[in-house]
Each structure stands twice: as structure tokens, then as C-alpha cells.
C-alpha positions in Angstrom: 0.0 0.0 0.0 1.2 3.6 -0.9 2.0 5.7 2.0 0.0 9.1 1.7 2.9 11.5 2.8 4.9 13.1 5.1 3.0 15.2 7.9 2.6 18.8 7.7 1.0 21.3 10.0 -2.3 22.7 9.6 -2.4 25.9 7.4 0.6 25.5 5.8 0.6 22.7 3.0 -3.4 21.3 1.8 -3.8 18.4 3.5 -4.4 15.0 2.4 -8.2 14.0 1.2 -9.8 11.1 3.1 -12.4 10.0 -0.1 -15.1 7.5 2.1 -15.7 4.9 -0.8 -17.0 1.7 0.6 -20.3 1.6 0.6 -22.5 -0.7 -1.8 -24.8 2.3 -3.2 -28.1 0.4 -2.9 -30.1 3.5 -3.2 -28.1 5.0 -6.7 -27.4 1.9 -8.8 -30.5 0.1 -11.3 -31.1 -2.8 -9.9 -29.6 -6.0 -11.0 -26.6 -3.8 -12.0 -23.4 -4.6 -10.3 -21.2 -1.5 -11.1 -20.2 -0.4 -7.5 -21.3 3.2 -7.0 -17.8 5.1 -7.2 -17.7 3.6 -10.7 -21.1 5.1 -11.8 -20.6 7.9 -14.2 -22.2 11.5 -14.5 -21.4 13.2 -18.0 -18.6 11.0 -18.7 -16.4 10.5 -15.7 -17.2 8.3 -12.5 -18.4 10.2 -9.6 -14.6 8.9 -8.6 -12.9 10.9 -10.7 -15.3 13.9 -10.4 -14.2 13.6 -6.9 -10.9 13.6 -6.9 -10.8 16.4 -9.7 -12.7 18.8 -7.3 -10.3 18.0 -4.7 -7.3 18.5 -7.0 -8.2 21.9 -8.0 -8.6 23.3 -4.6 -4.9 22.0 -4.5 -5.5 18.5 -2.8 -2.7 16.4 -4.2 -2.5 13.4 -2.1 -5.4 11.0 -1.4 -6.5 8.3 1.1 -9.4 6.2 -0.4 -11.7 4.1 1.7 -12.3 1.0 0.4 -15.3 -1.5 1.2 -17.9 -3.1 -1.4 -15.7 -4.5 -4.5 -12.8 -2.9 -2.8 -9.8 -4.8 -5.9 -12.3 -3.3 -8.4 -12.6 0.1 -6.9 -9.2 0.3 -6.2 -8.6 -0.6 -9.2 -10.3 2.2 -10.7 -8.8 5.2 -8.2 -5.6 3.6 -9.7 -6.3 4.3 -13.2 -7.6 8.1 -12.0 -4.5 8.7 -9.8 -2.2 7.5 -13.0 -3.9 10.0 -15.7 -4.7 12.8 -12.9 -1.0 12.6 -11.6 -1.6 12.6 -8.2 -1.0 10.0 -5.6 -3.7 8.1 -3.9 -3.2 5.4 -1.1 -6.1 2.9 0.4 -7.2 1.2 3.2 -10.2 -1.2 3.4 -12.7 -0.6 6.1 -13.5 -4.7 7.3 -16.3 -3.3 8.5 -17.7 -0.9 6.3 -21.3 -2.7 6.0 -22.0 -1.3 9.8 -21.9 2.1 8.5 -20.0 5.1 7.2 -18.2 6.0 10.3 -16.6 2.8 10.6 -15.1 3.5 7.0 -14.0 6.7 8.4 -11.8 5.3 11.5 -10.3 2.8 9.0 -8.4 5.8 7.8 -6.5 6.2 10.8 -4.0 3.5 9.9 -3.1 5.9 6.7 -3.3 9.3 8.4 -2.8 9.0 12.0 -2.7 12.1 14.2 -2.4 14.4 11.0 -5.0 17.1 9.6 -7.2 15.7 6.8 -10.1 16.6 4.7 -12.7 13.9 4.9 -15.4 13.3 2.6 -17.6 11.2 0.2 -17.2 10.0 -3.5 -20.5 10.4 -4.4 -20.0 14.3 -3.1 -19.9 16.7 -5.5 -18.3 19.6 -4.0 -17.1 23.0 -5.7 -13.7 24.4 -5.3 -14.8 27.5 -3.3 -16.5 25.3 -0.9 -13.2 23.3 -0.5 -10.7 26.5 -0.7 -13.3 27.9 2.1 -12.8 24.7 4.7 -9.1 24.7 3.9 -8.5 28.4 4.8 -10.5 27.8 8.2 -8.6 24.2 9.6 -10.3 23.0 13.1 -8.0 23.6 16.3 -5.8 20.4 17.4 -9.0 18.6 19.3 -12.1 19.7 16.7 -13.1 19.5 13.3 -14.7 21.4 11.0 -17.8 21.1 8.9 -19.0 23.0 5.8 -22.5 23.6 6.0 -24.9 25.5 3.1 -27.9 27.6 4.6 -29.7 28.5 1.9 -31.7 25.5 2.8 -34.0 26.2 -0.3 -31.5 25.6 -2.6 -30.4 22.4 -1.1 -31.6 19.3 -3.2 -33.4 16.9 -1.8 -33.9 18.4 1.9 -36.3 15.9 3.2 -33.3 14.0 2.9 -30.2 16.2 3.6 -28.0 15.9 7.2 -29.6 18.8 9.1 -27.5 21.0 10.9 -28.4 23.8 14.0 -25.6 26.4 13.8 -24.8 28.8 16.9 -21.8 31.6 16.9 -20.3 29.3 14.3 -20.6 26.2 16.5 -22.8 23.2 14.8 -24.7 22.2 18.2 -27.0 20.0 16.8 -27.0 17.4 13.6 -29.4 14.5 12.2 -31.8 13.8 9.4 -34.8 14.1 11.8 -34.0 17.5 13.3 -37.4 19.8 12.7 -35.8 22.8 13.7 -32.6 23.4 11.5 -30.4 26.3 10.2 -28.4 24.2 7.3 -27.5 21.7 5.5 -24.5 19.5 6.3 -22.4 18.9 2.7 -20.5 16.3 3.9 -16.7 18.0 3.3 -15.0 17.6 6.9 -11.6 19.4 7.5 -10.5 17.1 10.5 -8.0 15.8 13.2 -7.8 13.2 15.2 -10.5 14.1 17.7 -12.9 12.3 14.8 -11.4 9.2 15.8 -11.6 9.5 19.5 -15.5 10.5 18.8 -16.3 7.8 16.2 -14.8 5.0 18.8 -16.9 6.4 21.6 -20.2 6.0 19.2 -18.8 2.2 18.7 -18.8 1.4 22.2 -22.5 2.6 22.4 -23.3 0.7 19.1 -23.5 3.4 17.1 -21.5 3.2 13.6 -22.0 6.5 11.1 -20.0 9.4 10.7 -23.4 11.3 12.0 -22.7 9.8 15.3 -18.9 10.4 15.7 -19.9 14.3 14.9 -22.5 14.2 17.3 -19.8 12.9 19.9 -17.6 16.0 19.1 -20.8 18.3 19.7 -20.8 16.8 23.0 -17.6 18.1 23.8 -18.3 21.8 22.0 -15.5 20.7 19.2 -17.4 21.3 15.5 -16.6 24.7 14.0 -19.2 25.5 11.4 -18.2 27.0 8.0 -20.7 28.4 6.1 -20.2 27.9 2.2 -23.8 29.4 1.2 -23.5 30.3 -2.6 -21.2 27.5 -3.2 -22.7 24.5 -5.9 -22.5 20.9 -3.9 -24.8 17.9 -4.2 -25.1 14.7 -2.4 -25.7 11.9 -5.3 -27.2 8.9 -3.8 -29.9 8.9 -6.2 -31.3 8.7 -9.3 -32.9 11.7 -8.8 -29.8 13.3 -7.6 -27.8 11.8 -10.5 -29.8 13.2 -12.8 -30.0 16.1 -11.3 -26.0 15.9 -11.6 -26.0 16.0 -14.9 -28.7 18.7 -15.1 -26.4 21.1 -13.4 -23.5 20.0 -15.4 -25.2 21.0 -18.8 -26.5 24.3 -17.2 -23.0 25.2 -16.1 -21.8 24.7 -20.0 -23.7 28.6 -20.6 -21.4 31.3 -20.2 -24.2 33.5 -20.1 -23.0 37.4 -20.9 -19.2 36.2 -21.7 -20.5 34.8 -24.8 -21.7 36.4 -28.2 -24.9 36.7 -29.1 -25.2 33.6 -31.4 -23.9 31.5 -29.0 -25.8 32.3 -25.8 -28.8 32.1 -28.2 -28.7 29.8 -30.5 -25.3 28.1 -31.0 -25.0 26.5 -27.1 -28.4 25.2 -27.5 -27.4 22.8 -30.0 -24.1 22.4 -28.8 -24.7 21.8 -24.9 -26.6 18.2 -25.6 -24.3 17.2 -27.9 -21.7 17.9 -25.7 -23.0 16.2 -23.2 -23.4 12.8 -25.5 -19.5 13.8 -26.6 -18.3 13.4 -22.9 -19.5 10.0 -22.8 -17.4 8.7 -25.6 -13.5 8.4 -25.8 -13.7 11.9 -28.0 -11.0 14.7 -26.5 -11.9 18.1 -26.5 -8.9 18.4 -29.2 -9.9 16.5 -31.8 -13.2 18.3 -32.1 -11.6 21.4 -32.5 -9.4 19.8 -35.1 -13.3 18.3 -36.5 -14.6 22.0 -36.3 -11.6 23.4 -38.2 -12.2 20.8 -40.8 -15.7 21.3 -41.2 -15.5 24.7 -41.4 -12.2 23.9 -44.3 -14.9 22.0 -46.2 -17.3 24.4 -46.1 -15.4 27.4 -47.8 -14.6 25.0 -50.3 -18.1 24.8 -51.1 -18.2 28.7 -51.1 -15.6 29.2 -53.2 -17.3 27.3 -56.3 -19.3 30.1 -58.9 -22.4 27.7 -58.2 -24.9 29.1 -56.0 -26.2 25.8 -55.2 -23.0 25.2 -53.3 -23.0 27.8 -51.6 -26.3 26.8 -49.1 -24.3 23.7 -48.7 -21.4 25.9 -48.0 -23.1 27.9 -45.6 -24.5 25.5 -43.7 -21.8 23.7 -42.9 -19.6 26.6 -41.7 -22.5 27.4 -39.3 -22.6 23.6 -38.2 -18.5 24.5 -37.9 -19.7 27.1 -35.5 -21.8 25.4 -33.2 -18.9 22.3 -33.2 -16.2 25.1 -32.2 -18.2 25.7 -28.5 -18.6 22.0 -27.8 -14.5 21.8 -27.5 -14.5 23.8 -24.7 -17.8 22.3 -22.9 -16.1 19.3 -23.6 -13.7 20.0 -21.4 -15.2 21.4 -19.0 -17.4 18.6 -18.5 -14.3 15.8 -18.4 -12.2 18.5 -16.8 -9.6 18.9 -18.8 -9.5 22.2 -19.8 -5.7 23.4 -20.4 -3.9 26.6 -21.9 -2.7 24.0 -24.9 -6.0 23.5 -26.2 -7.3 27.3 -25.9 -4.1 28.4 -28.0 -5.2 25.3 -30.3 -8.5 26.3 -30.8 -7.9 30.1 -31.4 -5.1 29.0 -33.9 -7.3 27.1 -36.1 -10.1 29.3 -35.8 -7.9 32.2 -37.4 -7.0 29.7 -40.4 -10.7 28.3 -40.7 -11.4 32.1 -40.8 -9.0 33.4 -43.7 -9.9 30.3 -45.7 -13.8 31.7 -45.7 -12.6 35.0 -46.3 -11.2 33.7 -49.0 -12.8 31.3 -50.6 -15.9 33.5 -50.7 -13.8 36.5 -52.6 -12.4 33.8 -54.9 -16.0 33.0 -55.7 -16.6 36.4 -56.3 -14.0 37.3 -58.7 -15.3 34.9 -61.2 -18.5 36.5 -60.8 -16.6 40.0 -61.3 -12.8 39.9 -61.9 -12.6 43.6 -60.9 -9.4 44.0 -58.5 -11.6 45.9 -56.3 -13.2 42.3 -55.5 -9.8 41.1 -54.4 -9.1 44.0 -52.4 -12.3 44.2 -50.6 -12.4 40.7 -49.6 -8.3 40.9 -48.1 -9.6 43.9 -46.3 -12.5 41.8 -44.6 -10.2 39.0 -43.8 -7.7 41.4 -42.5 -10.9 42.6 -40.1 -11.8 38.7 -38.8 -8.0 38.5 -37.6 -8.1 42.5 -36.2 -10.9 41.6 -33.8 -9.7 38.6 -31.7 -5.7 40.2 -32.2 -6.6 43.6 -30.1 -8.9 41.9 -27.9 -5.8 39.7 -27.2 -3.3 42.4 -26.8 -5.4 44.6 -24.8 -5.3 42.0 -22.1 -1.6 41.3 -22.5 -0.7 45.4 -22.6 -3.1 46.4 -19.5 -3.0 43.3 -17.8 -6.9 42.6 -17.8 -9.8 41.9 -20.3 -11.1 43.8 -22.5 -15.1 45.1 -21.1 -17.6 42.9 -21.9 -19.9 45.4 -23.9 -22.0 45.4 -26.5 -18.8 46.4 -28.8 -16.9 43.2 -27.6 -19.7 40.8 -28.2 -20.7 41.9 -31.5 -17.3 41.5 -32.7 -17.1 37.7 -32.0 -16.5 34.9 -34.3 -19.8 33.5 -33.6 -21.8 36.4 -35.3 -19.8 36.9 -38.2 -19.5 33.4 -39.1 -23.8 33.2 -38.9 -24.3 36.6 -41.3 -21.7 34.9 -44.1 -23.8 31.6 -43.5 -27.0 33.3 -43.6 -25.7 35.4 -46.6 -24.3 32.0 -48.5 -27.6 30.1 -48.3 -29.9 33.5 -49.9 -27.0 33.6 -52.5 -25.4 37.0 -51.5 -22.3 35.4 -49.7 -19.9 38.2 -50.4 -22.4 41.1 -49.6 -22.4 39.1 -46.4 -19.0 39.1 -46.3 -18.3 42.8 -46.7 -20.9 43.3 -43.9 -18.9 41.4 -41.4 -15.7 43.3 -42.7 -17.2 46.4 -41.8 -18.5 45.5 -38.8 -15.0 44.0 -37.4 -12.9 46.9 -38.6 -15.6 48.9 -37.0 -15.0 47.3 -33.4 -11.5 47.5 -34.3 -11.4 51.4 -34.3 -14.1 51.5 -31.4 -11.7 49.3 -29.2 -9.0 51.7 -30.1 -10.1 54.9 -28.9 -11.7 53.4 -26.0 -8.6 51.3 -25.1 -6.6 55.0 -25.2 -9.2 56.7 -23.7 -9.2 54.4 -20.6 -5.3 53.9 -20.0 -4.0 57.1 -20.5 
């Protein structure tokens, strides 16, 4: 077995993650299936590996898993995550993990011992503000901390939720059956060993959940409550949760204002359920931006034939192009795997896909009329496409911060001018269409200029 670490005092490096994965999952899985439950997946990755990635990006490197039900498959699994994920994970099975979630919790102090760790479960799925919160308040050396939501309205499920009565920051009460309650508990502990002490106390009496060994801390005063209202978690031990899971997941995929008009209204919602059929295939978030480059290739080879029949064809799929480009990043998003690599990717090929339409759309033109004003008009356009996204870009680099997300900003984006050249190639005026878009970028352009010296003088 993998040791976790070396020990390290509270507040100074994150802590190792305690991931409670024993239990059987009764309640979540279809029955007569016999996929254990850390194995289930939401939107492409097991609620495992969504666990472990919410963990890693509040900074958790170094994991302790719990293991129970199936514990040589599950572990086999964590394995796999902890190899692509690069991060280290150790285990311990819980030989009693059937009595109940605490006694999965104390098998973890064989791996941890006396040290500070975050505990929690793997079919939680927790935000990283939520996690950065706990991690920036760690319990004194004899109490733990719990991360509790009060906006009990929000919380899914209540009638099912771990209640929680909250005083001075001080959870004095906790249970499902509490009628009187202030939040909900989100199951993401920060803890020491007083957990330990507590959950062997609630053994002697019989008593084997987590719930329990809390309730024996409350006893002593020793369970700091952090509020994390406003931060997204859910508890999925459901099907209702689960798909509730992957409800959430597809809403999170809007950017709302940060994106251009097309795409909040029309492009994401095509490309939102696709995406979320694309995370559950072996598909990387690269190659469909190398797809949508290539679609959007074929396209303006359609547009630059002298047949106007070609040209709907042309137009269509450069808008289909368009709606492929935003699934790359919702891709990623939803596996978690965005990276700086494939955003410099994407904007590269979107600058080539963007001169060939430019182009093949004047070549089409000329042979309608060879007039060198054609040529020059449509270079001049093209020139615009690469204008807008280079002193958006260079703006940020120069003054350190984006550009303002006005009206300007959005109706210079790629999304709009690729729709008015579709819209203009399928009525048979592509290059009017073209010229339109020209305008309009070289337009921002000068806008973003004299706002841009206006603002940093």
C-alpha cells in the first residue's frame, strides 16, 4: 500500500483528502446492475474521478481512499484516475464498512494518524470555493470542522439532507430528523484526530455513522461550522440526484454574458446536448476542435465554387462548424480537462478556418466579377476577422486585464460573423455578407481603439 505523505502542520501545506468509498450504493445503482457506486458515471467521468478532480483543483494532491464493497475493483479504478490525474492516492479497506459510514471513516486512521485531513464522500460533488473555504479555516488540534450551506432552499433533496443547527459558528446539533434546523451539512469535513476519539466512543454505544462520531464532538463543543452558502454541492445517492448531476452540469456549460450573441442564443443550444453525448465517448476536447476546423475547411470549399447551389451547402456547414467550435471547450469542461494548450489550439485554427472563408468567398466572387476591387475588398474583410480577436488579445496582455464585456466586444465575435456569411451564402449573396462582417470588425476594431486610449492614459 502507498504511504500518503509526510506530515505537515495545519495551514501551511493542503492536507491530504480522506475520499469514504466503501459503501454498496443500494439506493443510486439500477437494480440488478453490479457496477459499485464510485464507478457510476455522471457526464462521462465516474463520480470517482469527479471527486478527486474537485479536490485536485482546490490543490489536494494526495489521497487516502476508503475501500469497502468491491474494494480490488474500486481500487482498481482510483488507480487508473491517480495515473492519468498525476496525483498520488493510497487505500485502506474498512472490514467493517457494512455497519456504517463512520466505521469506514476510522479505517483511515492506519493511513493518516494524528495528521489534519479533509474527509469526505465520493459520491459528493463539491465545488472548489467550498473546498478552498474549509481549507482556509482548519479545526484547532481537538475539533473539526464542517462545511455547512444555509440556503436551505437551494439544497436538493432536503427531506433527505444531514440537518444541521448552527450557533456563533458552532454546529450544536446534527441528524436527518432535526425539525428545527439552520443548514445543510455537505458532507466535506476538515478534520483531526478528535474524529477518531469521537467515532470510537459512538462504537462502544453501538452506534456506527459518521453522523454519530460528529454528534460525539458536539458533546464536547468541538465542531466549527463554515458556512459555504452560494457555493454548488450535491449529495448523489440517487437517481434523482444523478440526474440532477447531470442537469447542473449541462447548465454550467452557458457562459451567459461572456459569450456572443449567437452562441448564448442559438449556437449552445445545439451544442450543450451534444456535448453532453461527446463526454461519454473516448472523444478529446482536441480533436473536435481539429473536427470543427475541418468542417468549417470544407465548407469554404463549397463557397468558393461560382455555383450558388453550393454555396447553401457551404453555408451550412460553416455554421454547423460554429456550433462544433463551442462543444470543444464544454467538452472539457465537463471531463475536466480544460488546459492553456487546447485554448491556444482552438484560437489558432479558428484564425486559419477564418481566412480560408474569407477567401474562398472573394475567390468566388471574382469569377462573378474579376474587378481588383473584388480582391481588395475581400483581403480587407479578412484582414478585419484577424483584427478583432488580435486587439482583444493584446489589450489584455498590454493592460494586464480583459477587454469590457460590452455590447462592442460581443458583436465583434466569431460567432456572429460566421452566422451573417452563413445566412448570406444560403440566400445567394455570400460576399455582400462578407463585406458586412468586414465592416463591422474593422468597426469594433477602431471603437476598441479609442476606447482602449481613452481608458489607460
Amino acid at each position: 500500500m502507498k504511504t500518503a505523505g509526510s506530515d505537515s502542520p495545519i495551514g501551511h501545506q493542503p492536507p491530504v483528502a480522506v475520499v469514504l468509498a466503501a459503501g454498496e450504493g443500494l439506493r443510486l445503482r439500477d437494480a440488478g446492475s453490479t457496477t459499485p457506486k464510485p464507478l457510476l458515471r455522471l457526464a462521462g467521468l465516474s463520480l470517482a474521478e469527479r471527486c478527486v478532480c474537485g479536490l485536485l483543483q482546490a490543490g489536494i494532491r494526495r489521497f487516502v481512499v476508503i475501500l469497502g464493497h468491491q474494494a480490488d475493483r474500486v481500487r482498481s479504478h482510483f488507480e487508473e484516475i491517480g495515473r492519468r490525474r498525476d496525483c498520488e492516492i493510497a487505500f485502506e479497506v474498512a472490514e467493517q464498512w457494512s455497519l456504517g459510514n463512520g466505521s469506514s471513516t476510522l479505517a483511515a486512521r492506519a493511513v493518516v494518524g494524528d495528521r489534519p485531513f479533509l474527509l469526505t464522500m465520493v459520491d459528493h460533488l463539491l465545488s472548489r470555493s467550498m473546498i478552498e473555504a474549509i481549507l482556509a479555516s482548519p479545526p484547532d488540534a481537538h475539533e473539526i470542522a464542517l462545511a455547512i450551506d444555509g440556503r436551505k432552499e437551494k439544497i436538493f433533496d432536503t427531506a433527505d439532507v444531514t440537518k444541521v443547527c448552527e450557533q456563533d459558528g458552532r454546529v450544536n446539533a446534527i441528524g436527518k430528523d432535526l425539525s428545527e434546523w439552520d443548514a445543510g451539512d455537505t458532507g466535506l469535513f476538515y478534520c483531526t484526530g478528535a474524529i477518531f476519539s469521537a467515532l470510537e466512543r459512538a462504537r462502544d454505544e453501538g452506534l456506527h455513522s459518521l453522523t454519530d462520531g460528529v454528534r460525539e464532538c458536539i458533546a464536547n463543543g468541538a465542531v466549527r461550522a463554515v458556512d459555504v452558502s452560494g457555493a454548488p454541492w450535491l449529495d448523489v445517492d440517487t437517481p434523482e440526484a444523478l440526474r440532477e448531476g447531470k442537469r447542473r452540469l449541462r447548465a454550467s456549460l452557458s457562459k451567459g454574458q461572456d459569450d456572443g450573441f449567437v452562441s448564448q442564443h442559438l449556437n449552445r443550444a445545439i451544442s450543450r446536448p451534444l456535448s453532453m453525448l461527446l463526454a461519454c465517448t473516448p472523444v478529446t476536447p482536441d480533436q473536435i476542435t481539429v473536427a470543427s476546423f475541418l468542417l468549417g475547411v470544407l465548407g469554404a470549399v463549397f463557397l468558393a465554387l461560382a455555383d450558388s447551389s453550393f454555396w447553401i451547402v457551404g453555408g451550412i456547414l460553416i455554421q454547423v462548424a460554429s456550433i462544433v467550435d463551442g462543444c470543444d471547450g464544454e467538452v472539457a469542461r465537463l471531463k475536466i480537462r480544460s488546459s492553456a494548450r487546447g485554448g491556444w489550439l482552438d484560437t489558432v485554427l479558428d484564425r486559419y478556418a477564418d481566412t480560408a472563408l474569407a477567401f474562398a468567398v472573394t475567390l468566388a466572387a471574382t469569377r462573378i466579377d474579376p474587378a481588383p476591387w473584388v480582391w481588395i475588398a475581400g483581403c480587407l474583410s479578412a484582414i478585419g476577422f484577424l483584427m478583432t480577436s488580435y486587439t482583444t488579445k493584446e489589450y489584455q496582455i498590454r493592460f494586464e486585464r480583459p477587454y469590457p464585456n460590452t455590447f462592442v466586444a460581443r458583436i465583434k465575435r466569431r460567432d456572429l460573423r460566421i452566422l451573417i456569411v452563413a445566412v448570406g451564402a444560403v440566400v445567394g449573396y455570400p460576399f455582400a455578407a462578407l463585406l458586412t462582417v468586414g465592416l463591422l470588425s474593422h468597426a469594433s476594431v477602431l471603437w476598441i481603439i479609442c476606447s482602449a486610449w481613452r481608458d489607460n492614459r
